[in-house]
SEZAKE-388562 format. One line per 2 residues: number of its first residue (from 1); their letters; for each residue x, y, z of C-alpha. Coordinates in steps of 0.001 Angstrom, whole numbers, plus 500000, padded with zeros to 6 digits. Example, Ala and Ser with C-alpha at 12.3 -4.5 7.8 and 13.67 -1.06 7.14 Angstrom:
! residues 2
1) AS) 512300,495500,507800; 513670,498940,507140
***
This chain:
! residues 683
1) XX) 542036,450537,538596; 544161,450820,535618
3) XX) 541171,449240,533539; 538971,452118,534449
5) XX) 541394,454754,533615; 541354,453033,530320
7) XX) 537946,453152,529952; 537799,456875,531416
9) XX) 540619,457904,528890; 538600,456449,526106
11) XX) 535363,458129,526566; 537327,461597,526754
13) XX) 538795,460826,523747; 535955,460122,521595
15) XX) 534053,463053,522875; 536220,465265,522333
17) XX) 536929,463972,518576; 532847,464637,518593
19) XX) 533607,468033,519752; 535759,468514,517088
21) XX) 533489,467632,514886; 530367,469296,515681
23) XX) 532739,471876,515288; 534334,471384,512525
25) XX) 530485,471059,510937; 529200,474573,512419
27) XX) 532719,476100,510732; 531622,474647,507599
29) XX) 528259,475801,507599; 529060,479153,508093
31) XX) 531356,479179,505476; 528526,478784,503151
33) XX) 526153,480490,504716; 528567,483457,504672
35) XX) 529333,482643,500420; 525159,482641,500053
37) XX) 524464,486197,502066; 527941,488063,499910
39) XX) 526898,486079,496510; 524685,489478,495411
41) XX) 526931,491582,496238; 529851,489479,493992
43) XX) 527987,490167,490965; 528949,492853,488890
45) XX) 526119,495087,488018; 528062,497836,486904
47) XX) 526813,499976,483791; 524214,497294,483249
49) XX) 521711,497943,480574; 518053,497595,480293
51) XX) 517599,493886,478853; 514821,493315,476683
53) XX) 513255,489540,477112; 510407,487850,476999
55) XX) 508204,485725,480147; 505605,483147,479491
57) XX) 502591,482152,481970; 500098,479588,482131
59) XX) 498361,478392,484809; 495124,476461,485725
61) XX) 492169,477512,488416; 490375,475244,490162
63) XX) 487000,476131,492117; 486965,472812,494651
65) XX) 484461,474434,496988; 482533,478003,497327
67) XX) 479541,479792,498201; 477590,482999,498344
69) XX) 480702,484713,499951; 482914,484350,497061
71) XX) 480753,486544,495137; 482062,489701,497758
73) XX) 485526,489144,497570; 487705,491180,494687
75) XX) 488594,489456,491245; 486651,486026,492427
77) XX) 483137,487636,491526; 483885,486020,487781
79) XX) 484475,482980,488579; 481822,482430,491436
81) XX) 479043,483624,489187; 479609,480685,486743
83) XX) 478838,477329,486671; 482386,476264,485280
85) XX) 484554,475163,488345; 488089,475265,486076
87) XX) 489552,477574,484011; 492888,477737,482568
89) XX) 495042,480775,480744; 498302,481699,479712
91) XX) 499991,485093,479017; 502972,486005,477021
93) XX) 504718,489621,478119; 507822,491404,477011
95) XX) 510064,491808,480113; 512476,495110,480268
97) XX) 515250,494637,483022; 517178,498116,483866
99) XX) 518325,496297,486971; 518126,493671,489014
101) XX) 514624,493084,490507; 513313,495996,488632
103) XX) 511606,493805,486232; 508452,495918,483823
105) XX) 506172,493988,482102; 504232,494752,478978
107) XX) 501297,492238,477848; 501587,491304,474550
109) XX) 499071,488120,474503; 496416,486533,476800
111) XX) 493801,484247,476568; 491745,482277,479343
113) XX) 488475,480744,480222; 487759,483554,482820
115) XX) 484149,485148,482219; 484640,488477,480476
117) XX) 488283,487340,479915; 488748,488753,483527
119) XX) 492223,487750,485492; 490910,485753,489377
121) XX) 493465,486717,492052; 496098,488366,490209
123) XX) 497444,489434,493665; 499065,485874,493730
125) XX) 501277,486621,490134; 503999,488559,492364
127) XX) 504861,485205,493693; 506165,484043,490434
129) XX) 509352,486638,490803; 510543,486750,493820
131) XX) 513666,488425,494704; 515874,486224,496491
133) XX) 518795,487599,497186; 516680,491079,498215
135) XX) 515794,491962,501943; 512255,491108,501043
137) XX) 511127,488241,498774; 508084,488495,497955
139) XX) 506417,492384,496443; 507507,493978,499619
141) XX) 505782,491249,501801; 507424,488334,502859
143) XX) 511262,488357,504564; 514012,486741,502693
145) XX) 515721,483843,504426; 518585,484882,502317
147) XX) 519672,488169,502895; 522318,488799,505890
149) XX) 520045,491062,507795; 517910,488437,508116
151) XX) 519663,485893,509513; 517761,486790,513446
153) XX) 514642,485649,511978; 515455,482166,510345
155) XX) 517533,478996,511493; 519651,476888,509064
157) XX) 520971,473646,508400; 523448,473112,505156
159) XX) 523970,469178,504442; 526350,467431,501934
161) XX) 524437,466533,498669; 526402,466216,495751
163) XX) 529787,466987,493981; 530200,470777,494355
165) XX) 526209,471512,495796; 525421,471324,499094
167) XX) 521531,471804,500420; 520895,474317,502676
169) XX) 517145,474189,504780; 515849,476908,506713
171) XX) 513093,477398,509072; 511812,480639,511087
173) XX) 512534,481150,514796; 508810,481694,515250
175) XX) 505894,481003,513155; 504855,484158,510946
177) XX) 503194,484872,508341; 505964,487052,507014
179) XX) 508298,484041,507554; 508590,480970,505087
181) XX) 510548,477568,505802; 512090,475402,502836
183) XX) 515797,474513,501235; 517802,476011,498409
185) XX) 520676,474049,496678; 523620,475795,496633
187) XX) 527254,475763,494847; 529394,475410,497111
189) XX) 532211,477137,495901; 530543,480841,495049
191) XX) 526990,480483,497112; 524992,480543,494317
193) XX) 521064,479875,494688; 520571,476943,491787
195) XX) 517314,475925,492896; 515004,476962,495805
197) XX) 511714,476093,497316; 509664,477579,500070
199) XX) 506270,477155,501640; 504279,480592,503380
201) XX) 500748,481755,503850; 500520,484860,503301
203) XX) 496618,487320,502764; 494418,484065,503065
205) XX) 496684,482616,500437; 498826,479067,501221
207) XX) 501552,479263,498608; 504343,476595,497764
209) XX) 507289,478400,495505; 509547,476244,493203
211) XX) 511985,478186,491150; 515863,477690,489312
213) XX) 517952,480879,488824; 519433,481733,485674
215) XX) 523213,480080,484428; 525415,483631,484074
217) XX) 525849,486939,485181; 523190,488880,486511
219) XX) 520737,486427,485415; 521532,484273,488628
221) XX) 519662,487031,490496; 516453,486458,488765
223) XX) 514404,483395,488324; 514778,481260,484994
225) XX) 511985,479447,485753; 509385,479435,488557
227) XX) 506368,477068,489635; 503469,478398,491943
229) XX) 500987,476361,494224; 498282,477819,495797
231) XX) 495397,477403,498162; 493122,479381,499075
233) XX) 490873,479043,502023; 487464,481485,503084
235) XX) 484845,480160,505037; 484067,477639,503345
237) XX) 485228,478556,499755; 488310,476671,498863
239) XX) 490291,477240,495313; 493486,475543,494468
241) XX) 495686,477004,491402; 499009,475781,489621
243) XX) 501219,478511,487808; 504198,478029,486134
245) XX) 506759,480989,484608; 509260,480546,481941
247) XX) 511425,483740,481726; 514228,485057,479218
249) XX) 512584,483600,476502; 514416,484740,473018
251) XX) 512045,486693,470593; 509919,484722,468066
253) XX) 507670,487229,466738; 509081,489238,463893
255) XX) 508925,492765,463880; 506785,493014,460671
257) XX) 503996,491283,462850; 501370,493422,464056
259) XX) 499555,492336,467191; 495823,493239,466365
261) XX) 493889,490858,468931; 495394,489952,472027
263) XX) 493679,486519,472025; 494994,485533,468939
265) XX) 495699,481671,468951; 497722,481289,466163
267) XX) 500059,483871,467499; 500741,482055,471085
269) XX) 500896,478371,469512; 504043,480174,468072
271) XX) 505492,481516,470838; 504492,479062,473573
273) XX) 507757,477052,474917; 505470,474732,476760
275) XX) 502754,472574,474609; 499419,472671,476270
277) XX) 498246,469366,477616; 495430,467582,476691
279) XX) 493299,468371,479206; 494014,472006,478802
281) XX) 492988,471384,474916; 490084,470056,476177
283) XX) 489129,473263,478592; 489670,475991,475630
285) XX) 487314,473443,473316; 484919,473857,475855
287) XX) 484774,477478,476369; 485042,478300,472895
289) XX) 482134,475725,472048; 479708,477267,475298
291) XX) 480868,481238,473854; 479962,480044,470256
293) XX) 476680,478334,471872; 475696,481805,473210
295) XX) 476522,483602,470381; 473920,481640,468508
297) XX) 470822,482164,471544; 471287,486078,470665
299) XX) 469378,485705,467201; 466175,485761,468857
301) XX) 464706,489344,470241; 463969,487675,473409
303) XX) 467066,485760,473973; 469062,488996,473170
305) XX) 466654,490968,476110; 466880,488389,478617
307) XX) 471376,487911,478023; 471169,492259,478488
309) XX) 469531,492085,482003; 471813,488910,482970
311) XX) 474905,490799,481508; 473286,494312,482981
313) XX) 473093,492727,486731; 476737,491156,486442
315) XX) 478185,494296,485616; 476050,496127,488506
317) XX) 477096,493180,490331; 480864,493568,489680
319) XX) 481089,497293,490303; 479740,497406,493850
321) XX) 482504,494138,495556; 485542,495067,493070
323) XX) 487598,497837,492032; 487020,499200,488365
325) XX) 491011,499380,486560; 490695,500581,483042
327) XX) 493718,501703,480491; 493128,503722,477540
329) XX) 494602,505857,474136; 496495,503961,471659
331) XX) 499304,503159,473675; 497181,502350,477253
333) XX) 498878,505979,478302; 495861,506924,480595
335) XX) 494306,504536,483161; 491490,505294,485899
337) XX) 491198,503477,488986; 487614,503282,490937
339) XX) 487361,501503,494054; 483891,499214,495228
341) XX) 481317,500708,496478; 480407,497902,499507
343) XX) 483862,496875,500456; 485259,496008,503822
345) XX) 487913,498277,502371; 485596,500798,502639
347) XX) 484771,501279,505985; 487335,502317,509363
349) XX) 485738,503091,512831; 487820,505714,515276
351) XX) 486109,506451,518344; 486151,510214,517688
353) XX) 484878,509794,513923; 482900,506896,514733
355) XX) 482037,504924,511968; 483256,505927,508327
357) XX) 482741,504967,504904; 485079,506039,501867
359) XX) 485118,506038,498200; 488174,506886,496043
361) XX) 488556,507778,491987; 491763,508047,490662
363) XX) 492691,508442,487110; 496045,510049,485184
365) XX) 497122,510963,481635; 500974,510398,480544
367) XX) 501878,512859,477406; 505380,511886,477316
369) XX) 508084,510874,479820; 507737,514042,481928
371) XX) 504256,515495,481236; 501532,513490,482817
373) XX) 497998,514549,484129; 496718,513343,487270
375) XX) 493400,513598,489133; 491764,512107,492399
377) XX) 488192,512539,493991; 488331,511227,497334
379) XX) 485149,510941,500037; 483693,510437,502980
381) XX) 480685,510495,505147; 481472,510288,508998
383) XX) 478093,508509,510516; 478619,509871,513837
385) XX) 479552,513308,512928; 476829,513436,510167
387) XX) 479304,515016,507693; 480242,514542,504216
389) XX) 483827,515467,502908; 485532,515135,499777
391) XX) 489038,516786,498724; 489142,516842,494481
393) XX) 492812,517639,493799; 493894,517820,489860
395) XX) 497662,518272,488724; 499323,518965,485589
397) XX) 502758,517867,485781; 504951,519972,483405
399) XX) 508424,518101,483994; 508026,514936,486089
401) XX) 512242,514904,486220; 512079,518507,488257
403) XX) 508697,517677,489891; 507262,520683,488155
405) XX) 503749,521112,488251; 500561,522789,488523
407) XX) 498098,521738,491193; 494368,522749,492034
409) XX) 492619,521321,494562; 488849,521756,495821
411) XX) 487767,520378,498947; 484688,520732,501141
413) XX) 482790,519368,504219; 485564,520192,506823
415) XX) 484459,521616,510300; 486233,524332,511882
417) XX) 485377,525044,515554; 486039,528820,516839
419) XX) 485158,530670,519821; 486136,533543,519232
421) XX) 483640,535277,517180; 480336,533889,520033
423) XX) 483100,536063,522486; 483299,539381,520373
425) XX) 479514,539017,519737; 478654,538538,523391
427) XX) 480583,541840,523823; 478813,543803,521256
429) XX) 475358,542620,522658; 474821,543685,526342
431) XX) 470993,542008,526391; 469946,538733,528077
433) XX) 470284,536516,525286; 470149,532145,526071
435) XX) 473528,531571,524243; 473462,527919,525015
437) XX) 470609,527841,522817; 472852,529411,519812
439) XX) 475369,527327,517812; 478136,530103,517093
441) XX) 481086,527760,517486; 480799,525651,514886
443) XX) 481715,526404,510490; 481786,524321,507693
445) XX) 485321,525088,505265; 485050,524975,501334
447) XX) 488437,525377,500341; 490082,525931,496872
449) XX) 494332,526178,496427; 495979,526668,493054
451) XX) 500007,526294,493087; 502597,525575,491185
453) XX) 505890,524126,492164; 509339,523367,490672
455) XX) 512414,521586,491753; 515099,523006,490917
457) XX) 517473,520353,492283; 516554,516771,494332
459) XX) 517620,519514,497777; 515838,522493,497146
461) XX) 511703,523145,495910; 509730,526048,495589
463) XX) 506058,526889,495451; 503873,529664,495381
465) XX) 499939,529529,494705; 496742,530913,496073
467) XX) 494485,529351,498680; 491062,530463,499255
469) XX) 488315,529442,502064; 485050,530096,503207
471) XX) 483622,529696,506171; 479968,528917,506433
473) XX) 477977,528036,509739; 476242,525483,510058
475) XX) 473504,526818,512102; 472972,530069,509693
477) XX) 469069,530777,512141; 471473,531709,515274
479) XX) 473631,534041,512926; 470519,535573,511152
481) XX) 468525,535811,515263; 471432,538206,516307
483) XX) 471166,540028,512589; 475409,538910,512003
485) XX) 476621,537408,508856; 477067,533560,508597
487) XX) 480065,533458,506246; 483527,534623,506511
489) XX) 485927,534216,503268; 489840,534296,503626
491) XX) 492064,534897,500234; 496066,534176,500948
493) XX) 498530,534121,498588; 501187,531423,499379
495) XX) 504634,530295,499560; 506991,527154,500287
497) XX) 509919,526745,500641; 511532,522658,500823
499) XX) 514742,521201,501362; 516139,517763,501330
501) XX) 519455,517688,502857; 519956,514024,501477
503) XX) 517851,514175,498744; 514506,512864,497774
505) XX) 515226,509673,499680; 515367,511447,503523
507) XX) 514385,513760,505828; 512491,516884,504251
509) XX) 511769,520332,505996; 509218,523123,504825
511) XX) 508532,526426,505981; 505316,527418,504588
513) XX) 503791,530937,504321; 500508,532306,503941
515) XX) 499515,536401,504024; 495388,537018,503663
517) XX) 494662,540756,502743; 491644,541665,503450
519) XX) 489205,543576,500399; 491709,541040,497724
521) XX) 489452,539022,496022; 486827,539389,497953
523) XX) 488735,538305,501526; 486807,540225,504491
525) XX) 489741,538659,507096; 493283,539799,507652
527) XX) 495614,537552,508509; 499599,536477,508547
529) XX) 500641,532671,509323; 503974,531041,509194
531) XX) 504516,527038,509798; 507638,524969,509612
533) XX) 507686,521338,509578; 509961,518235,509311
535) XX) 509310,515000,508559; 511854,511644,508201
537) XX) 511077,507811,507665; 513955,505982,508882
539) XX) 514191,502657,507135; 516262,500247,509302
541) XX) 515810,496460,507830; 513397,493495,507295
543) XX) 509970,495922,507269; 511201,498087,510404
545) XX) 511248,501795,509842; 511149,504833,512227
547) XX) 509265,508081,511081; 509323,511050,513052
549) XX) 507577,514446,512519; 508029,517559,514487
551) XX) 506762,521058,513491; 505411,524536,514800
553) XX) 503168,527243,513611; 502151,530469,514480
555) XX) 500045,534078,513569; 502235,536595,513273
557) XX) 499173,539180,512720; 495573,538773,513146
559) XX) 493653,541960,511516; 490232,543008,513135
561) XX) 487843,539817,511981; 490061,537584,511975
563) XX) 488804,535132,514050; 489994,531827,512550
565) XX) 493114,529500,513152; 493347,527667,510730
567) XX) 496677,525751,510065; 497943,523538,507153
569) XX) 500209,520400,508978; 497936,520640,511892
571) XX) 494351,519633,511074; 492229,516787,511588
573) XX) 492342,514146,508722; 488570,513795,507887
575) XX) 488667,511055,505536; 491119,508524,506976
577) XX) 492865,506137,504791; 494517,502513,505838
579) XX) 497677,501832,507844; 500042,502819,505571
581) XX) 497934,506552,505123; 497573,508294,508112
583) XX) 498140,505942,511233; 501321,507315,512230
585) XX) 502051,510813,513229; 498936,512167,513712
587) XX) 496547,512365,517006; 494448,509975,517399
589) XX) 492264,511622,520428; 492678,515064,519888
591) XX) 489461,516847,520566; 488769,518688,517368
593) XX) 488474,522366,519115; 492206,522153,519475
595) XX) 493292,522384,516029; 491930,526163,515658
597) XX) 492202,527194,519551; 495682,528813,519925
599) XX) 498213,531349,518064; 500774,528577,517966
601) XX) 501897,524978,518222; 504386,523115,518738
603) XX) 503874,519485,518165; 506252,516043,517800
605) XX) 505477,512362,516621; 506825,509622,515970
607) XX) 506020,505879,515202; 508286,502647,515451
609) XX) 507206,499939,513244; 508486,495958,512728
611) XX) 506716,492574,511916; 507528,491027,515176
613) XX) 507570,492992,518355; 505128,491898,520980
615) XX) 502135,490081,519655; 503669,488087,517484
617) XX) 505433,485965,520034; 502073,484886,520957
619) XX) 501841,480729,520607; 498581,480741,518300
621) XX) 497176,484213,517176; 500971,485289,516757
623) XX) 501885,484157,513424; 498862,486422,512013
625) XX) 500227,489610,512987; 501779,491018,510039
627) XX) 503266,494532,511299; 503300,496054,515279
629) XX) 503568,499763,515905; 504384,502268,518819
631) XX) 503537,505423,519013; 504467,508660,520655
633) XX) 502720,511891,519688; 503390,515397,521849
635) XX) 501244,518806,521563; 501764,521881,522736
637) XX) 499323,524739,522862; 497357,527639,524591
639) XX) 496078,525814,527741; 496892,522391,526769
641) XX) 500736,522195,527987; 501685,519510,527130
643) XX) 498860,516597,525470; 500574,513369,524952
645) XX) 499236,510495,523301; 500979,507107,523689
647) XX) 499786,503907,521506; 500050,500310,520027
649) XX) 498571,499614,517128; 499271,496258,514969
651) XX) 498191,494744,511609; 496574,491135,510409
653) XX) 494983,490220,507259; 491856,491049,508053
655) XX) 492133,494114,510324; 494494,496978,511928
657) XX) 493449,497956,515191; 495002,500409,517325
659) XX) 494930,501743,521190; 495697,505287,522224
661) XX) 495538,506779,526054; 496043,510807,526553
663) XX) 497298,512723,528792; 496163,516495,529097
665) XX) 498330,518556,531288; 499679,515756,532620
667) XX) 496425,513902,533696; 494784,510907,532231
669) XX) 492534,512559,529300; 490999,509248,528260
671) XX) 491608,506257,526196; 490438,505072,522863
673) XX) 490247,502427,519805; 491135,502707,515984
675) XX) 490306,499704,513439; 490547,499577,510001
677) XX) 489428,496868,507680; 492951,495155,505708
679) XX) 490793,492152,504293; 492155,492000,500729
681) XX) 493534,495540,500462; 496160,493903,497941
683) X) 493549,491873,495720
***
């Protein structure tokens, strides 16, 4: 008996010593864990000042398979219309730091193999800084494993490895694409990041991240170096590329040296801290010696003919599948931005709007710090409405630092459905007339606002303008059968008022006002509106925000003719933009009589977005889901008490798609889809 107690006593004993030190082990680990998530905050960044440096880049492309498909995706058009299946480059860029992962750089030299010296997925260059020690990692995309709100979404393991370093490795609870799994070697005394390396696949792009941090100071927050694999996979197009960064690089180029051609060679062999290889010798020889090669073909008349039309369809070629980016004046201080014409990007489907196909110019002007012009033409054509929109706004910004500016804006092709002037007209006329033969419900709106607003602190703004519209039906033969005028014009002067109790960065409330005097500037309608509205996007952590929106309007006066309500926050969005534009806080199913039906309204929205909510728990499809929303949107107006809509929407790479169901006065009012095409909105 005694023997067994022995025995008993023994095995107690050793578990609990095991006990003690699984214990002992989990004590430890969070010890460091808890030095890595404070490490940020322990370094003083206190009256920093901008720090001028310099980066270096080279990297090499490979083309291992593709086909006819490549040609439609953005940036890959140059290198799938060539026969050449690598291509190398490097870049050399001064870097200005004024904080902490607010890193601007400026191009000084470039030179690759690219066709047209274009740049092939430069989507994937944000990789090369990420931003450890920040909530997210990667440009806004991918969560950090290393910041302490984001401890729910990864597990970690630290292990002994060497004389003051430990290694810690991480994983995500569930598979993500906004997750990434891989180990960082730590000091173990402060929590310092020395080295890290992750793995993630992120917008049809497999990427493998090696990078150091710097030795002092603020420096350990940024990479010192950084290496960058990538794969990318399409059906059935497969390209592999290698990048490597070198940053805070001292400055070799003398001041009296005047950079006249961006490709100069003699000019990076000076400042290049890594020596190209011999097989990247060998790929500039070969480029050079097939540019040279082509050069020479152009002395003939027919040789110079036949390279136009090739040159002439590449460009066409180009235009339609990619955006067009251009900088210009001396010192690149204008830039225009023109997106494809046949893009997936291009295209959303609602199942009030039906199908829908956009285009977008945008192009601005910068004087000087705080004076800056700035234009967009944005539009639209709804297939199942038949319409055509397009809004034209142009601003001249007077003092960027007080937001002071002056803004026109033209826009055209809304519809505007009223009732009430078919009811005054079926007063007036007594006869037997078929009105369900007439279309008197139904006006096109040209619009034109000029306004100019000034801030005169980050709490309070002010603006005051004109707006103008016209009102146009669309069947003009039913308005010129009863012998009545098909156009009504409106001229308002205009006033807002803002404020931003917490400044620029939260919630913001407006009370707008708008007085149309009828015989001013031609106006035949009399009219006075007032609208308040507030809006506020919550941020809470990790990609999860909260935005709510809540306003009211109402006519204070309606002269005789005034038949139209027409309101400024509560309108239908004609040309809808992507998931970040317009998919929260607005109704989804609203029938499109509502918006100009009642004196008043009183509505409230609001949307809860986060990466993982419901879908993404999902074993297989899950770990595509990229952001989940919830929505809530409330209306109130003449005989529609309340509307509700309530909906889920979530976002992939390739597609958003949303579901909304309505209520109308409390009873189902129906139920309907959004989708929007994502595929390479970032490329």
């Amino acid at each position: 008996m005694r023997y067994f107690l022995n025995i008993l006593l023994a095995i107690v004993l050793t578990m609990a010593g095991c006990t003690r030190s699984h214990a002992a082990d989990r004590k430890y680990a969070l010890q460091i864990m808890k030095r890595v998530f404070g490490y940020a905050a322990s370094v003083d960044t206190v009256g920093l000042k901008a720090q001028e440096s310099y980066a270096y880049l080279k990297y090499d492309i490979r083309t291992n398979r593709r086909n006819c498909l490549l040609l439609a995706i953005p940036t890959m058009y140059a290198i799938a219309n060539t026969g050449v299946r690598e291509h190398v480059g490097e870049i050399y860029d001064r870097v200005i730091m004024k904080r902490p992962g607010d890193m601007r750089l400026t191009q000084m030299l470039e030179r690759n193999t690219i066709p047209y010296g274009m740049r092939t997925m430069p989507t994937v260059l944000k990789y090369l800084t990420p931003l450890i020690y920040e909530e997210l990692l990667i440009d806004g995309r991918i969560i950090s494993p290393f910041h302490p709100c984001n401890r729910r979404f990864y597990r970690y393991k630290v292990s002994p490895f060497m004389r003051g370093a430990v290694i810690v490795s991480f994983r995500p609870r569930l598979k993500n694409t906004k997750l990434v799994r891989g180990w960082a070697r730590i000091e173990e005394s402060t929590g310092r990041i020395l080295e890290t390396s992750f793995d993630g696949e992120y917008d049809m792009v497999r990427f493998h991240v090696t990078m150091t941090t710097g030795d002092e100071g603020v420096k350990t927050l940024m990479p010192a170096q950084c290496n960058l694999n990538i794969r990318f996979l399409f059906l059935g197009n497969d390209i592999t590329a290698e990048y490597t960064t070198v940053y805070d690089l001292p400055k070799k180029l003398p001041d009296s040296v005047q950079i006249v051609n961006r490709r100069d060679t003699a000019l990076l062999n000076l400042v290049r801290p890594i020596p190209a290889n011999s097989h990247e010798q060998y790929l500039y020889s070969r480029y050079y010696a097939a540019r040279d090669a082509r050069q020479a073909d152009t002395a003939s008349q027919r040789n110079k003919t036949r390279l136009w039309t090739k040159l002439l369809w590449k460009n066409v070629g180009r235009r339609l599948v990619m955006r067009t980016r251009r900088k210009f004046g001396t010192h690149e201080q204008g830039n225009f931005r023109i997106s494809p014409v046949l893009s997936p990007l291009s295209f959303s489907y609602s199942a009030r709007r039906g199908l829908t196909y956009k285009f977008d110019i945008r192009g601005s002007y910068f004087f000087n710090e705080r004076q800056a012009l700035q234009l967009r033409f944005k539009t639209g054509y709804s297939f199942k409405q038949k319409q055509i929109y397009f809004d034209f706004p142009f601003t001249f910004y007077i003092n960027q630092r007080r937001n002071a500016y002056i803004r026109t804006e033209w826009s055209s092709g809304r519809h505007i459905y009223n009732s009430e002037l078919m009811d005054a007209i079926r007063l007036e006329r007594k006869d037997s007339i078929d009105w369900s033969r007439l279309n008197l419900t139904n006006f096109s709106v040209h619009s034109f606002k000029a306004v100019a607003h000034y801030d005169p602190s980050s709490h309070w703004g002010l603006e005051l303008g004109i707006v103008s519209h016209k009102r146009t039906a669309v069947d003009d033969n039913s308005f010129n059968l009863l012998g009545r005028k098909d156009s009504y014009n409106s001229v308002a002067p205009i006033a807002e008022l803002t404020y931003r109790p917490m400044g620029y960065n939260g919630p913001i409330l407006t009370i707008d006002y708008e007085r149309s005097i009828r015989k001013f500037m031609g106006s035949d309608t009399d009219y006075e509106r007032v609208e308040i509205d507030g809006q506020y996007k919550h941020h809470l952590s990790a990609l999860s925000y909260l935005q709510l929106r809540a306003g009211t309007g109402f006519y204070t006066h309606k002269g005789f003719g005034s038949y139209f309500l027409d309101y400024s926050n509560f309108r239908e969005s004609n040309i809808p933009g992507g998931w970040n534009d317009d998919w929260a806080c607005t109704f989804e199913l609203l029938n499109s009589q509502w918006y100009n039906a009642s004196k008043y309204y009183v509505r409230a929205n609001a949307a809860y977005e986060t990466p993982l909510l419901l879908l993404s728990w999902l074993p297989i499809a899950g770990r595509l889901i990229e952001r989940e929303r919830i929505y809530i949107n409330a209306l109130s107006v003449k005989r529609l008490n309340p509307y509700i809509e309530y909906g889920y929407g979530f976002s992939t790479r390739a597609f958003s798609l949303g579901w909304f169901v309505a209520q109308r006065n409390w009873r189902f009012d129906g139920i309907g889809v959004r989708v929007n095409m994502e595929l390479f909105r970032h490329w």
